[in-house]
C-alpha positions as CSV (number, residue, x, y, z in Angstrom):
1,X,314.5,60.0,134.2
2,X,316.4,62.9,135.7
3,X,320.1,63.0,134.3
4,X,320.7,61.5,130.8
5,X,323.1,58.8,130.5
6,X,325.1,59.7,127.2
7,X,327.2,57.0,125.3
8,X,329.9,59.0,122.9
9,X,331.6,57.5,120.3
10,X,334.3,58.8,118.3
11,X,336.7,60.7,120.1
12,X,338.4,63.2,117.4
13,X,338.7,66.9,117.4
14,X,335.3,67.6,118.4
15,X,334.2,64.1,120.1
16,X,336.6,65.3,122.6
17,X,335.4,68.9,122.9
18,X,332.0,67.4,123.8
19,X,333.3,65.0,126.1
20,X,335.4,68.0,127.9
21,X,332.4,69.9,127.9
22,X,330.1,67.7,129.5
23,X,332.6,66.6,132.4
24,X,332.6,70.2,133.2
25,X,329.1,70.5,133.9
26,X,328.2,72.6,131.4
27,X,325.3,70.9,129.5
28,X,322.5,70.2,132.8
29,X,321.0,66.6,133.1
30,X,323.5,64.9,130.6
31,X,326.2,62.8,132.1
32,X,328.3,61.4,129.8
33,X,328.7,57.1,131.3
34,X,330.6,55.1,128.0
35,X,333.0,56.1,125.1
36,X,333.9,54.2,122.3
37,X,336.9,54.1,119.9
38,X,339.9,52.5,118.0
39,X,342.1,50.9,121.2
40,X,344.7,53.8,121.3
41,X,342.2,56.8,121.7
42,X,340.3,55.4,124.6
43,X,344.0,55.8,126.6
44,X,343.9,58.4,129.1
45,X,339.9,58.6,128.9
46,X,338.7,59.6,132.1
47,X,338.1,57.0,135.5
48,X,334.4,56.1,135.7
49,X,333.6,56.2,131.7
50,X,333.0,52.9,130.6
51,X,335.1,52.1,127.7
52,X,334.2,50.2,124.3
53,X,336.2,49.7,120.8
54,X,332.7,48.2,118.9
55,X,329.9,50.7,119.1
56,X,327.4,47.9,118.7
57,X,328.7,46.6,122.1
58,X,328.1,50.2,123.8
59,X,324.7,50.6,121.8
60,X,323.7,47.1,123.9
61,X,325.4,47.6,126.8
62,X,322.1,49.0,129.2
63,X,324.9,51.5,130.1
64,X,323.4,54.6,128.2
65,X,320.0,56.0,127.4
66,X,321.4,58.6,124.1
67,X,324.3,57.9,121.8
68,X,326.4,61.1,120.4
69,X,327.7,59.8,116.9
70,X,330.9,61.9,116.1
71,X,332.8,59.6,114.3
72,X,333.6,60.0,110.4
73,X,330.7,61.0,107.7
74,X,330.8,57.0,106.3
75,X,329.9,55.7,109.5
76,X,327.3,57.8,110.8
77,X,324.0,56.0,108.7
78,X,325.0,52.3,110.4
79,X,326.0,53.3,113.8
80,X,323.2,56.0,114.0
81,X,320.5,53.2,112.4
82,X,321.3,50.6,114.8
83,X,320.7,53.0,117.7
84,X,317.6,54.1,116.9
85,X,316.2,50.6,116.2
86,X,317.7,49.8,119.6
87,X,315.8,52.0,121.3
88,X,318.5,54.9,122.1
89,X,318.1,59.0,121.2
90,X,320.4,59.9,119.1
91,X,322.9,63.4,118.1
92,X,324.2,63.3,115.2
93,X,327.2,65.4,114.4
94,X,327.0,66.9,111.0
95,X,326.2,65.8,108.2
96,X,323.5,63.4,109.0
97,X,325.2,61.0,106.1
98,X,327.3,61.2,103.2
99,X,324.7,61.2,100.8
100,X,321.0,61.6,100.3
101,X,320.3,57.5,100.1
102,X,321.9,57.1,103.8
103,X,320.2,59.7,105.1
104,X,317.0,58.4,103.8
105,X,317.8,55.1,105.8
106,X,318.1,56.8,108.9
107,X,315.0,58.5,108.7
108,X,313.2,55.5,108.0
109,X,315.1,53.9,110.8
110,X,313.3,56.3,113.3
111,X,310.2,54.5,114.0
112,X,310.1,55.6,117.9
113,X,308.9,59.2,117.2
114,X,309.4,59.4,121.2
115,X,312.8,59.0,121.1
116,X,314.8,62.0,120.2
117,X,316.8,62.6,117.2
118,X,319.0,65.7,116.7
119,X,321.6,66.9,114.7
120,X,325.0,69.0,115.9
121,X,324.2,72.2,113.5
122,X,325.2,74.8,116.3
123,X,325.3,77.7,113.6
124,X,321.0,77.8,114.3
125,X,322.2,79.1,117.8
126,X,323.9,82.2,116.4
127,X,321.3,85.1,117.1
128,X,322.4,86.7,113.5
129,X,321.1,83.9,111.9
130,X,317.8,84.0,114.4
131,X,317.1,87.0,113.5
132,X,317.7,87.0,109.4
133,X,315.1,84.2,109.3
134,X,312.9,86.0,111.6
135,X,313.0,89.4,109.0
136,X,312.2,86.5,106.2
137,X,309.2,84.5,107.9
138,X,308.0,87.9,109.2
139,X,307.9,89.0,105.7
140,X,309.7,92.3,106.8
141,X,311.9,91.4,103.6
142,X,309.3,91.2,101.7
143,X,309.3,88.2,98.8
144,X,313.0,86.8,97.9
145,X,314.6,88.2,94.9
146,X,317.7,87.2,95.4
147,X,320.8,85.4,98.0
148,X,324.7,85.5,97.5
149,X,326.9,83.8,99.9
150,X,330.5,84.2,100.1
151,X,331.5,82.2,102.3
152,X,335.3,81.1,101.7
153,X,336.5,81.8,105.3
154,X,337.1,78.3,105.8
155,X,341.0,78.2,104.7
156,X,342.5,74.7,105.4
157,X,346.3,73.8,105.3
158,X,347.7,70.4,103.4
159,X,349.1,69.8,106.6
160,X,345.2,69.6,108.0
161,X,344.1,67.2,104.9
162,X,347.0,64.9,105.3
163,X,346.8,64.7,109.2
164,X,343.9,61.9,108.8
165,X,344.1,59.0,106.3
166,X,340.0,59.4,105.6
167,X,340.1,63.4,105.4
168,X,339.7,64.5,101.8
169,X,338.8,61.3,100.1
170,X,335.5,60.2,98.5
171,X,336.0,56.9,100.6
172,X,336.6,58.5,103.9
173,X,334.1,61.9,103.3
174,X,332.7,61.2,100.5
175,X,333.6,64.8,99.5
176,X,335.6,67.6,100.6
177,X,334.1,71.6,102.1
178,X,331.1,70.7,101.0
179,X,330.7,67.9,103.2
180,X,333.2,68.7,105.9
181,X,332.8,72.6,106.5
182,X,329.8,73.7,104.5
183,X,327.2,71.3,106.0
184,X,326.3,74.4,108.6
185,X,326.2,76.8,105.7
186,X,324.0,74.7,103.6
187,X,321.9,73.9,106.4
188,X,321.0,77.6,107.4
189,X,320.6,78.0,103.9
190,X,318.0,75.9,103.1
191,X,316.6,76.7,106.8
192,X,316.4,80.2,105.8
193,X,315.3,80.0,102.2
194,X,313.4,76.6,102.0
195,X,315.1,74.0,98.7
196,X,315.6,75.2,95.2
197,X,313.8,73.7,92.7
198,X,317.1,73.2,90.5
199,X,321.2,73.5,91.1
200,X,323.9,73.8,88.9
201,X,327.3,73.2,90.2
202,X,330.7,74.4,88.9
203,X,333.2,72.5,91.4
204,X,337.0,72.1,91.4
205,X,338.7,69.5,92.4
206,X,341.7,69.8,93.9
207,X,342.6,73.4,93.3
208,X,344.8,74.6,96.2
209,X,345.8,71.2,97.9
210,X,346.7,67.3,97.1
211,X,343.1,66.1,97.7
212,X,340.9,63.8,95.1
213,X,337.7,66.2,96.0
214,X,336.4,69.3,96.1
215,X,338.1,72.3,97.7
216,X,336.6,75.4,95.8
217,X,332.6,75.6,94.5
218,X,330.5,77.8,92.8
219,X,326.6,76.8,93.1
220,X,323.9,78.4,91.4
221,X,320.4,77.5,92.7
222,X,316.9,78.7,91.4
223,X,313.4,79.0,93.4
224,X,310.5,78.2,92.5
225,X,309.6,82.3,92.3
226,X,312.2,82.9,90.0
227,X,314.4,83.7,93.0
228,X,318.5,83.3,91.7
229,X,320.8,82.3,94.7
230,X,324.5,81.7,94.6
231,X,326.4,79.9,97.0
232,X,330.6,80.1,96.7
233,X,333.0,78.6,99.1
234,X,336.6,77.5,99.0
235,X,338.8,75.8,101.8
236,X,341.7,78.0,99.6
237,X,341.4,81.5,99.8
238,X,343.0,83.4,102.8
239,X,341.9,85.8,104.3
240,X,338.8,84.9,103.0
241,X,335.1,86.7,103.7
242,X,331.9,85.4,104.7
243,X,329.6,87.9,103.5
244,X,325.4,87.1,102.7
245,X,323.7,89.4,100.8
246,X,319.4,89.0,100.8
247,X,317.7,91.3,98.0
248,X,313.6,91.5,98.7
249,X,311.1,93.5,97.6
250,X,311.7,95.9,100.8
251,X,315.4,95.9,99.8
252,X,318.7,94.6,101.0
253,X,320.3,92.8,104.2
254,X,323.9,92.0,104.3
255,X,325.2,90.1,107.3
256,X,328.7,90.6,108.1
257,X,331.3,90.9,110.5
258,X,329.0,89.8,113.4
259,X,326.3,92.5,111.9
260,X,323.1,92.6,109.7
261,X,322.6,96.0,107.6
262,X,319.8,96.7,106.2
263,X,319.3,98.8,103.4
264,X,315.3,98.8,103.5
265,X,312.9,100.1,100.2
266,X,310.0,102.9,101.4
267,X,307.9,101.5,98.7
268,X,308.5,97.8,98.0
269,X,310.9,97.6,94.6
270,X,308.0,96.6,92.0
271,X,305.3,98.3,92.9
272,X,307.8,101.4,92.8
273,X,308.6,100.1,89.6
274,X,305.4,99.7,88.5
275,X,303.8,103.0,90.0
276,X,307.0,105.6,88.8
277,X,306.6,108.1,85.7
278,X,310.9,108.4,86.2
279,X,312.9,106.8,84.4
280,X,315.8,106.4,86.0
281,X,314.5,107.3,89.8
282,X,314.9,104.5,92.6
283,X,312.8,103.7,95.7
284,X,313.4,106.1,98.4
285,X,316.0,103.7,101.2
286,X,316.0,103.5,104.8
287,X,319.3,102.6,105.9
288,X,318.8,100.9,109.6
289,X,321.3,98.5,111.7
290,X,319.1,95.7,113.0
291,X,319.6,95.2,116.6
292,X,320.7,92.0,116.8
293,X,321.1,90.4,121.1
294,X,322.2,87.5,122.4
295,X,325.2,84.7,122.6
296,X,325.3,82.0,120.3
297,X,325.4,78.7,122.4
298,X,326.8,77.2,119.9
299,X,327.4,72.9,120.9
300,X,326.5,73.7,124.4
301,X,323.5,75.4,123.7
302,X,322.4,72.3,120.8
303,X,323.9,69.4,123.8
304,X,321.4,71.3,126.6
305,X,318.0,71.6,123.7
306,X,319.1,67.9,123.1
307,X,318.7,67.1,126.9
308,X,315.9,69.4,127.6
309,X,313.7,67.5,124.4
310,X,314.6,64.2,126.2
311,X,314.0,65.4,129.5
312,X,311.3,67.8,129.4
313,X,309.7,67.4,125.5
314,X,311.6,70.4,124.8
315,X,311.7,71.9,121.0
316,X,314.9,70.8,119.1
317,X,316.4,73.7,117.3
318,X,317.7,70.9,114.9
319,X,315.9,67.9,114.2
320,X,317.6,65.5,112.4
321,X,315.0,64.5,109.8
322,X,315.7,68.0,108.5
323,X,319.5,67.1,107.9
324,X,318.9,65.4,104.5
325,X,318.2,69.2,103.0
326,X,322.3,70.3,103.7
327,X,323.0,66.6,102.7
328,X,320.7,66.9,99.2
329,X,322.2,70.1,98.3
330,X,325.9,69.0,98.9
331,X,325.3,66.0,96.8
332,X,323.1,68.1,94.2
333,X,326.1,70.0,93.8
334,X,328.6,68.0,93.0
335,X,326.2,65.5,90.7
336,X,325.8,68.8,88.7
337,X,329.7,69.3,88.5
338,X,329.8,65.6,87.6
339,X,328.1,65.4,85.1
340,X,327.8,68.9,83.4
341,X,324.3,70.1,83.2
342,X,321.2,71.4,85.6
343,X,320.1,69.0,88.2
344,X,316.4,69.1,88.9
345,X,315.6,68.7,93.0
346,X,314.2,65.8,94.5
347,X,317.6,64.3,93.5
348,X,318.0,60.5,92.5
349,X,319.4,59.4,95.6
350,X,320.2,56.4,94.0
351,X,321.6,57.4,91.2
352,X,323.8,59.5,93.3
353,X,325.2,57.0,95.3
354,X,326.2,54.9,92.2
355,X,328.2,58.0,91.1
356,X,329.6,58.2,94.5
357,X,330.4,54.2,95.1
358,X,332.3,54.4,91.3
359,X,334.4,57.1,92.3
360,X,335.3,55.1,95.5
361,X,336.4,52.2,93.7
362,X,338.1,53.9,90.9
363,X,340.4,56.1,93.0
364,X,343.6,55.5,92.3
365,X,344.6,58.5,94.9
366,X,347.0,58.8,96.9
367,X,347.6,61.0,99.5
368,X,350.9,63.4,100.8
369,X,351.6,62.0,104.4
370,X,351.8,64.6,107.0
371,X,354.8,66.0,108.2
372,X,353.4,65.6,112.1
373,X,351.3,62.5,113.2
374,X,349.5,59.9,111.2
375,X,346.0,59.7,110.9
376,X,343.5,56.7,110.8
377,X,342.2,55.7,108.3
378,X,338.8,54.8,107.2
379,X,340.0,51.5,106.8
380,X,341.2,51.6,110.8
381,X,337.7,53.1,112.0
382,X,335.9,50.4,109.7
383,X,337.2,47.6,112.0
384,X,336.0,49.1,115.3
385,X,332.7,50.6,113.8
């Protein structure tokens, strides 16, 4: 095989950025053949792209060798298992699934270990983030004391909630920023810092706009070391900050504002402790900017890795076995919230997805119409998918 034959389906905001992408050239070996969405959507699509409104149909056609799954969260476990037991690679845009359960089911759905399975997290290609976990495997951090991340920079507008009928709802997301945004932020989390051994989640609910789910979170999670981590986010605030703080032993790394300070201990923070006849005296600091090079590639970069692993057995930078971690602490999170108290990780995926399912068919919800364009609904993409 020398050029990939890609099959995309779901052509939303960032199905179509993909699809724009490719036709440009810009990911080598991929040629995008087949699309596949509700009727209206597939007008205008490109001469030459073979066009589907079942994704079953397009999975069988012969007409592609990889499937790109960008459709909403509910429909990514069926589409993406029927793929992979039909023989196809698969990307995944995030998150792998709504909840731990489905993701479980894809992973057991790929059987063909020499097919490839990847997952759209595009924030691994941003060399700040390759080089924090490089200062943490390297143990130039020393052990991990403790994380904060602020990251509330993800301010959304009603208008952007009501402008799709399945944005915002446990039936259409299944949950709100931390299943819609934070899926990259909880996946370089737990890429960076491996899973907590408990979480404790303090979610609201509908703070800043007319949504049924969460739209502002504090999480608290706790290592196995002792090792506290918070993790607080909001679709609300403006401006907003996205600031990560990383206290070791050898002291402390901030990234922010495209920059990673470090504020580094002469004599690691315990031993100084330890050693010291002062009382009050503190580790001599180094304070050092970490050179950090590089673009981030971003979709591009994850679309070429994708290719290149098909193609050539290249590395992927994100497998998408290791999506169920973002997925696990998203649901973690808001299980806590649910039902008050400490949840212990492995979570009950089953359990969860009860919760889930009863919230789906209690809602009585209903949401303010936008003032532009309708949206579909879940209910629209559930009769094409």
């Amino acid at each position: 095989m020398e050029t990939v034959r890609l099959g995309l389906v779901g052509l939303g905001n960032m199905g179509r950025a993909h699809k724009a992408n490719i036709l440009a050239g810009k990911v080598k070996g991929l040629e995008i053949t087949a699309v596949c969405d509700l009727a209206p959507a597939l007008e205008g699509v490109e001469e030459g792209l073979a066009k589907f409104t079942d994704a079953g149909e397009m999975i069988a056609s012969g007409k592609i060798d990889a499937i790109h799954i960008a459709t909403p969260h509910p429909f990514h476990c069926a589409i993406g298992c029927q793929a992979l037991e039909a023989g196809l690679h698969v990307m995944m845009e995030k998150p792998l699934a709504v909840h731990k359960a489905e993701c479980e089911q894809l992973i057991n759905a790929y059987s063909d270990k020499s097919k490839v399975f990847a997952a759209m997290f595009n924030q691994r290609t941003d060399p700040l983030y390759r080089k924090l976990k490089d200062l943490i495997d390297s143990g130039e951090l020393g052990e991990i004391r403790r994380v904060q991340w602020n990251v509330t920079d993800w301010f959304r507008s009603q208008e952007y909630y009501a402008s799709g009928g399945w944005r915002a709802t446990w039936k259409g997301e299944g949950g709100g920023v931390l299943l819609n945004q934070c899926p990259h932020n909880l996946d370089l989390f737990q890429w960076m810092f491996g899973m907590p051994q408990e979480v404790h989640g303090f979610c609201n609910f509908g703070r800043y706009h007319q949504i049924e789910v969460e739209d502002d979170v504090s999480a608290y999670f706790r290592y196995a070391n002792g090792c506290n981590a918070l993790f607080v986010t909001s679709t609300g605030e403006a401006p907003g900050v996205n600031r990560l703080e990383v206290v070791g032993e050898q002291g402390l790394i901030t990234v922010e504002d495209g920059q990673i300070r470090f504020l580094r201990n002469r004599v690691p923070m315990s031993q100084f402790s330890d050693e010291t006849l002062s009382s009050f005296g503190k580790p001599e600091v180094w304070e050092a900017s970490v050179p950090v090079s590089g673009d981030a590639g971003q979709h591009v970069e994850i679309l070429q890795n994708f290719t290149n692993a098909i193609l050539h057995g290249e590395t992927l930078i994100s497998p998408a076995v290791e999506g169920i971690h973002s997925v696990e602490l998203a649901n973690a999170v808001l299980y806590s919230a649910w039902m008050n108290e400490t949840i212990a990780l492995p979570l009950d995926s089953g359990a969860y997805a009860k919760e889930l399912q009863d919230r789906i068919e209690g809602s009585t919800f209903k949401k303010r119409e936008p003032r532009q364009t309708g949206g579909a609904s879940s209910d629209d993409f559930a009769k094409s998918f």
